[in-house]
Every structure is written in C-alpha cells, then in structure tokens.
N, C-alpha and C positions, 0 to 999 in steps of 0.2 A: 741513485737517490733523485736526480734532478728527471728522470723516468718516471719514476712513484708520481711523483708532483707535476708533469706534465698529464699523468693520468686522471688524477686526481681533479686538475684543470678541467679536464675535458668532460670528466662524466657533471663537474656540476655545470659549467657552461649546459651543456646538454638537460640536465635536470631543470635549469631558469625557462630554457626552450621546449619541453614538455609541460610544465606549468601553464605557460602563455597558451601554448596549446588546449590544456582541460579547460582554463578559464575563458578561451574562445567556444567551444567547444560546447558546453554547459547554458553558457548564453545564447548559443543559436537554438538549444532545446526547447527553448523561450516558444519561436515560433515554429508553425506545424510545417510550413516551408520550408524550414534549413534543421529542422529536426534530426533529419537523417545523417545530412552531411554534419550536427555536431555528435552524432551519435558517433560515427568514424572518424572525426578530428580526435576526439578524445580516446578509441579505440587506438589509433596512430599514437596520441602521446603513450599512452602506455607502455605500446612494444616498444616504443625506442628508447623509452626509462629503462623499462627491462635489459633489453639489450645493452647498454650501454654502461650497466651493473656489470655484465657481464666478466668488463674489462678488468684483467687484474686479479681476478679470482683462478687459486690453483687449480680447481677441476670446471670448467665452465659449463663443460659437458653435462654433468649432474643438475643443473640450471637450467640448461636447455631441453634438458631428456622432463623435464618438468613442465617448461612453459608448453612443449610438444603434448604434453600430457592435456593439461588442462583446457586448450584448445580445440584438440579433440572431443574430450567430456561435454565444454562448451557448446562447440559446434552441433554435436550431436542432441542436445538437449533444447538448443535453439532451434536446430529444424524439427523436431517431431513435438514440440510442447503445444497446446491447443490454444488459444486465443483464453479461450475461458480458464485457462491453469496459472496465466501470466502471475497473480496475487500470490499463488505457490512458489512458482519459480525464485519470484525477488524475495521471498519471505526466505528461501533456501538459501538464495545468494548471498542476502543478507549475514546470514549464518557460518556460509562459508568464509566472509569476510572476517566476521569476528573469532571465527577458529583461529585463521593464517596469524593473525595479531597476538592469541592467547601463548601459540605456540612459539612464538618471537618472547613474548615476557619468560613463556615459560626456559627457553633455551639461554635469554639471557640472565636468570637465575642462576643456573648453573655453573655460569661463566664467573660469579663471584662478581656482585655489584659493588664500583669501585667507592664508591660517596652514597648516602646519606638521602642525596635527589635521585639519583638512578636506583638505589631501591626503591624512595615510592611510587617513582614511574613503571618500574616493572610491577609492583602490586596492582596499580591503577590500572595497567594496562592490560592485566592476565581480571582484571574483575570485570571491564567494561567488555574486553574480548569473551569472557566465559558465561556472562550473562545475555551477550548478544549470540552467541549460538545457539545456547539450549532454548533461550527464550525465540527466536527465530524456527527452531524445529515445533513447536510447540504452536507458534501462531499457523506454521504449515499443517498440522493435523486439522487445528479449528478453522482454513480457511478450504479445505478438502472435506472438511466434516468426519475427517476418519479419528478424531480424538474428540468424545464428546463427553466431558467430567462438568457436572453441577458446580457452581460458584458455589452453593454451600456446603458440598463433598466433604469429607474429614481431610479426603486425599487434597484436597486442594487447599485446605487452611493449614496441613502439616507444609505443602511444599511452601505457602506464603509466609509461615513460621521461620523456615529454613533462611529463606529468601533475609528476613529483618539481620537472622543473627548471621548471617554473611557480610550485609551491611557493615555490622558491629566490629563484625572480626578485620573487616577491610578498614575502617575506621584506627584500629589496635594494630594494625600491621602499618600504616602509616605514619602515626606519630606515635608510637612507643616502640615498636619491635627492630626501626631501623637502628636505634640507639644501643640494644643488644645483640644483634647481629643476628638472628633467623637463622633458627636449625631448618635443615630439609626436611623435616618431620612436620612442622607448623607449617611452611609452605604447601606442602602437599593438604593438610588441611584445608587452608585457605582455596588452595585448586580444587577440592571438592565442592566444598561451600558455594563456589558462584557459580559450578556449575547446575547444583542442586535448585540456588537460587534466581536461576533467570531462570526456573523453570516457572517456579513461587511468582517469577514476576508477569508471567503472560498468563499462568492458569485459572487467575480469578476475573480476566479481561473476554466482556461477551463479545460476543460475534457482531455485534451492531457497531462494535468499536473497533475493527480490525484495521479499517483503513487506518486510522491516526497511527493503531502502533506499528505499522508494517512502515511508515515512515519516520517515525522513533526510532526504530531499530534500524534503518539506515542512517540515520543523524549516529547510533552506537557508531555503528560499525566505520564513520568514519572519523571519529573523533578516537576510536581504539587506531587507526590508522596513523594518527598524528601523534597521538604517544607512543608509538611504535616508531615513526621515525625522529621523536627524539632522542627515543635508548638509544639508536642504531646513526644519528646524525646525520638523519637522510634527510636531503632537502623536498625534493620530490614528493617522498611520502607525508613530508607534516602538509605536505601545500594541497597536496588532493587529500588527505583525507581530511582536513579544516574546510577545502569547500564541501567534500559530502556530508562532513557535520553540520557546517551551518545551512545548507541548505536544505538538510533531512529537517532541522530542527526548526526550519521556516514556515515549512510546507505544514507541517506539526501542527502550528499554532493555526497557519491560517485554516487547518483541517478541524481542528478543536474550535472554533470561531465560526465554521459555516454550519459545527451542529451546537452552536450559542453554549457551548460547554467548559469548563475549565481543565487542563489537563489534567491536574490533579483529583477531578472529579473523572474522568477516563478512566484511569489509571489505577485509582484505590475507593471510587464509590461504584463506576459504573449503573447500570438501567436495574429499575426497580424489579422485582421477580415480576415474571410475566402471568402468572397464576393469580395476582391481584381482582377484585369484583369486578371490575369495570372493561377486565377483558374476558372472564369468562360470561357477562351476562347478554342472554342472548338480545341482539341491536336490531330489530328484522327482518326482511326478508330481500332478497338479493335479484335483481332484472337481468339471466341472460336475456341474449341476442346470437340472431346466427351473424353466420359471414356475409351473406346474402344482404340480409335486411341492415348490417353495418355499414355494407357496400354502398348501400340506395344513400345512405346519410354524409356519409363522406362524398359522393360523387356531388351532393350538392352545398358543401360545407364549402366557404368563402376563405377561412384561415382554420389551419391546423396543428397543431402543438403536439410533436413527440417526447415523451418523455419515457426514456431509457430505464430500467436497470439490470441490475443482475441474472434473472430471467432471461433477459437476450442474450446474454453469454454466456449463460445454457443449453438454451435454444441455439445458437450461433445464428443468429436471426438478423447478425447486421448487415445481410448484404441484400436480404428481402424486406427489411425495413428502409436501405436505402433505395430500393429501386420502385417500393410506392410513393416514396416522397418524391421522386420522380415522374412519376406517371400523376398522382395531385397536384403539381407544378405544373404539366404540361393540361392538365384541366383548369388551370386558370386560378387553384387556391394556392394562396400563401402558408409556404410550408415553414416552422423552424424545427429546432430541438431544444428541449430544453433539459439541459444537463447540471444536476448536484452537485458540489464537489467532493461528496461521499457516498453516489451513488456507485450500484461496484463492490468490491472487494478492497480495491486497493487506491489511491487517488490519482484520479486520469482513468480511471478503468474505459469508463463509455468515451471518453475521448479517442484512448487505445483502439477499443473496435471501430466505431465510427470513420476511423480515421483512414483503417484497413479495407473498410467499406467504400473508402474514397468519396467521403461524405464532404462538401465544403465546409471551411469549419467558418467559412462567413456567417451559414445561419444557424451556431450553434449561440444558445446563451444560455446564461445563469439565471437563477432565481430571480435576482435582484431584477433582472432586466424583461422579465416578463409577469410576474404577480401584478404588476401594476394596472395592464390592460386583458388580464387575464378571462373576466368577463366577458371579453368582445370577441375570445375565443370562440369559433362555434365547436369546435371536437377537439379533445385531449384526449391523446391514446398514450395509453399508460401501458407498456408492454415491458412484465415484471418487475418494474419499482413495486416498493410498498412502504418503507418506512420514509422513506424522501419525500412522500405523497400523503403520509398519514395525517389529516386535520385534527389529530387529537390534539397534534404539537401548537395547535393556536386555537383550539374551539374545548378545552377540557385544562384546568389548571393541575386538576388531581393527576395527569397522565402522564407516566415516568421520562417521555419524551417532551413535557408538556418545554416550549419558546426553543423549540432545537425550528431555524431557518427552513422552510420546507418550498416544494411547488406546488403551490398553492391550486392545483389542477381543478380540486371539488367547483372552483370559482367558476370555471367554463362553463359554457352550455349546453353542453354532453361530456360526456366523462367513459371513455371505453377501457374497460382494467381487460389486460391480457394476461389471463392465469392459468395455471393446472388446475388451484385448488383454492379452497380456502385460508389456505394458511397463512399465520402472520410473518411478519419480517425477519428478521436478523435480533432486530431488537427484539423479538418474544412478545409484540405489541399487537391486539389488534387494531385491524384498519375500517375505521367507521364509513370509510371512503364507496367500500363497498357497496353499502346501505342506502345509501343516500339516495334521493328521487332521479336525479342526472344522471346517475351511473347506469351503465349498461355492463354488466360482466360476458366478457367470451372466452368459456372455457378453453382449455386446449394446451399443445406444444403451439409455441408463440410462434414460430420459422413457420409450422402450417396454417394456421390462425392468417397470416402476414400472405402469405404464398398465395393461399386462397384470396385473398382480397384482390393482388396482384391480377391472378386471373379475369378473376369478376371484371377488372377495368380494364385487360385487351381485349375479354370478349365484346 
C-alpha cells in the first residue's frame, strides 16, 4: 500500500514537472529563435509524461509496443511530408488527437460511469473528440483539394442536418439521460451522430476559411484532451490540453479578426457564392511582362515588398525568393515581406516556409505595419497570394470579401502578380488587382518565374 502511494507520488510530482515544461516550451514558440528548442522541450515533456504512466501499470509493454509505434508513424511522416502539405499534416494530427480522446470516452463508457458528472464528461468528451476527427479528416481533403462538395450540395445540407440533431442528441444525453441511465444502444447512437456530425460541421466551410478552422480544431482537440483527463484524473493531460485549447482558441480569434470576420460568420455563413456579377463580368485586360523586362525594374527599384502566398508553397519557391531578396539587398534596395495572417493554408504558413528558407524574420511584417507607406513602395511582388491582396476587400462594398484586413499591395507603384493563371483565390473571388494600370502579370511556375530573375541579376 505505502508503494501504490509512493508511486502514485512520483508520477504526479513528474506530471507538475512536465506541465512547467509545455508551458516553457509553448512560450518559447513565441519566438522564431527559441522556436525549435520549445518545440523539443515540449516533445521531452511528453515522453517523460508518457513514460512515467508507465509506472504501475500490469503490462507496460503494451504501452510502450504503442508509443514505439507511433513514433515511428511520426517520424516517418515528419521526414517525407513536403513543406506545402504541413496544413494536411496538422489537420490529420488534429484528428488523430481527437480520436485518442473519443476512444477514452468511449472505453470509459463501458467501464460503467460511476456519478451523474462522469457520464456527461464522457458524453462531452466522445462529442468534442468525434467531431474533431471526422471534421479534421474533412478539412484534410479541402486543404489537398481531393474532396470537392458545393456548400449548396444536398450532400452537404443532409451532413449539416445531421451535424444540428447531434448537437440535440448530445444536449439530451447530458442533462436528461444521465438521470436514467443510458442503454449501450443510445450510446452508440450518440457515437454515430458526432461522428456523422463533424463531418456537417466542416463541409459547408470554403476553402478561404481553412486557416481559422484547422486552428479550431486544434482548440477541439485539446479541450477533448482536458476532459479526457478529467474522466481518467490525469493531471498532465487537463494541463496540456487547456493550453492547446486555449491557445488553438486564441489563435482562432485573432485569425477571425485579421479577415475583420466574426467566427460565427466563418463557421455557419461563410463567403458569398463566387458565381455572383461582379466576379463574372468581364474587368479588362491584364499587362504581362517577361522576366527580362521585370528584371530591368527591380534592378533599379529603391524598396521592394514581397508579398507571399499559397502559390509559393506550391511552387516550393521559398528558397529562390529568399535568395533574390538577397541579391536586391546586396543592390542597395530595401527589402521586406509582407506577410497575412491567413495567407497559406493554415496560420504561420509563409512564416513556416520563410523560415525554412532561413529568411530573417527581422524583415517580415504584417499588414498593419506596411499599408501605411505602401505608396512609396516602388515594386510589390506578389508571388501567389490573391485573396490577401484582393482590393475588392476596401474598393467594392458589394464584395463577399468586402472590410476582410488586406495588403494593400494595388497602393505601390508597380505591382508584379506571380501566377499560372487567372484564377481566383480560395475564396472563389475575383481579383480586380490584376487589372489594374500598376500591375504587371508574370505568368508561370513562380520557383521558375523567381530563378530566372535570380539569374538575370548574377548575370
């Protein structure tokens, strides 16, 4: 007995001492310098949470034959994932997280919940876990593009359908069904129902909204984490997953806030159809430019404003966009970038590359801190943004984008869009940006588009 409680001792001792550690850990993600090291503080707390479970349990080995597992899964998905897949990867993770959690309610179910609160934490916990899986697999197809269903689909107003009376049913299982005790037949209901309905809950959300909810759904998955270690009275786990909650659900707001949007309008109005007048009617005609004759303009441009998006990490163009902004630095113009905070996929995206590009992130800035003297820009190269850059968002009030925060790029005194094509954004919007007198369009794959320029200025 006094073994049991020496053990017992030590794993929470241990668990206060991984805590201290995520919450170091987390904060150093803060900055791009200690990034790394809290990326492995907080990997370090983990395994030694892990481990340190270990103690006390009859077969350990089954425990370990699992963390063994996963590690490898990890490892292996960490070394061959592309830069441009990352918004997949965490959307999956995301998912994987809210399984582990579902599976926990669901196990403790079974186990006969002893009070009244521990069943509607296990409800709570198998709804917020089963809504953040399915709905995590779902935001993984629309950020791969390999699941492409209309917001006004039947299929997607039957899953949104599903999705309400889930709600209902999770509502009904919390404050009336504890009182009668839940047959396994309603339960399994209910396990259906959310998992039907995270599906309801991502499939009427466009693709111009992905960022916000791929950090939603980490806010899920770790607030399903925290009631998960209430059932189980783990300390460790309510403390990490209340920070990934509250910090998924920070990141959220202030993601909903840089496109002047309400979450609630994310979430269940989303962007007007893109098939609207004012994107199909035809706005002008469009000025390329070669690489050559870009070259001549930039070699004598005084300040230069890059401005990123999703395109480059397609392109995987951030290491030949960092190394003209090197070679224009070393010509005497002042270089920055100017980066969205929902430019990307997911938020930090252009940070992410940039960073890998070994970009300083001295001259990275935000909207705020460059529309101001935007003007006195002489060249804005815009290589694949488009709705971050769209002026409809402050020059058209009719426009479904219209007071979403933008970079204000049209302002400069050239304007270079790096595209394949015409097409509009994420949001289904077109981009007037195009059009415009300043603008110069240069077709292409943006890495070759970037390369070539590269050249032009060793030659």
């Amino acid at each position: 007995m006094i073994f049991s409680i020496d053990i017992s001792a030590l794993q929470n001792i241990t668990y206060i001492f991984s805590s201290i550690l995520f919450i170091s850990g987390i904060k150093m993600l803060g900055k791009e310098s200690t990034a790394v090291k809290g990326n492995l503080l907080s990997a370090i707390a983990m395994l030694v949470a892990v481990g340190v479970t270990c103690i006390g349990i009859i077969n350990p080995l089954i425990l370990f034959a699992g963390v063994l597992m996963g590690a490898i899964v990890g490892s292996l998905i960490a070394l061959k994932v592309k830069m441009t897949s990352i918004p997949e990867m965490v959307a999956l993770f995301n998912g994987f997280g809210g399984l582990a959690t579902f599976l926990i309610a669901w196990s403790e179910f079974n186990n006969q919940p002893e009070s009244i609160f521990q069943s509607s934490l296990i409800m709570i916990t198998l709804a917020i876990g089963g809504i953040t899986f399915t709905g995590s697999i779902v935001a993984y197809g629309k950020l791969s593009e390999r699941l492409k269903i209309a917001k006004t689909s039947i299929i997607t107003k039957i899953f949104t359908t599903i999705f309400y009376i889930s709600i209902s049913f999770l509502l009904y299982s919390i404050f009336i069904t504890p009182f009668l005790a839940p047959s396994f037949e309603f339960f399994i209901v209910l396990l259906v129902l959310v998992l039907l309905g995270g599906i309801g809950f991502v499939l009427p959300i466009g693709g111009g909204d992905m960022p916000v909810v791929i950090s939603l759904l980490n806010s899920f998955s770790g607030i399903a984490a925290a009631f998960a270690g209430l059932i189980l009275l783990n300390n460790v786990l309510i403390v990490a997953g209340s920070l990934v909650g509250a910090s998924g659900l920070i990141l959220t707001i202030i993601m909903a806030k840089a496109m002047n949007r309400s979450i609630n309008n994310i979430l269940f109005v989303g962007y007007a159809s893109s098939k609207s007048k004012s994107n199909i009617e035809e706005q002008g005609e469009v000025n390329p430019i070669s690489v050559s004759d870009a070259y001549l303009i930039l070699e004598n441009a005084s300040s230069v404003l890059i401005v990123p998006g999703y395109g480059m990490a397609v392109a995987q163009a951030q290491h030949s966009v960092r190394e003209l902004g090197e070679l224009l630095e070393e010509n005497g113009t002042d270089v920055k970038y100017g980066i969205h905070p929902v430019a990307g996929r997911m938020p930090g995206h252009m940070n992410v590359l940039l960073a890998e590009a070994n970009v300083s992130y001295d001259i990275l800035a935000e909207p705020e801190d460059v529309n101001p003297s935007m003007d006195a820009v002489d060249v804005a190269l815009v290589i694949g943004a488009n709705d971050v850059v769209n002026p409809s968002a402050t020059e058209e009030p009719g426009s479904p984008i219209y007071g979403m925060p933008i970079i204000e790029a049209h302002n400069a005194k050239t304007v270079f869009v790096l595209k394949r094509s015409m097409s509009s954004g994420f949001a289904g919007v077109q981009n007037p940006l195009f059009f415009k007198t300043n603008t110069r369009m240069l077709f292409g794959d943006a890495k070759e588009s970037i390369s070539g320029l590269v050249s032009e200025f060793k030659d």
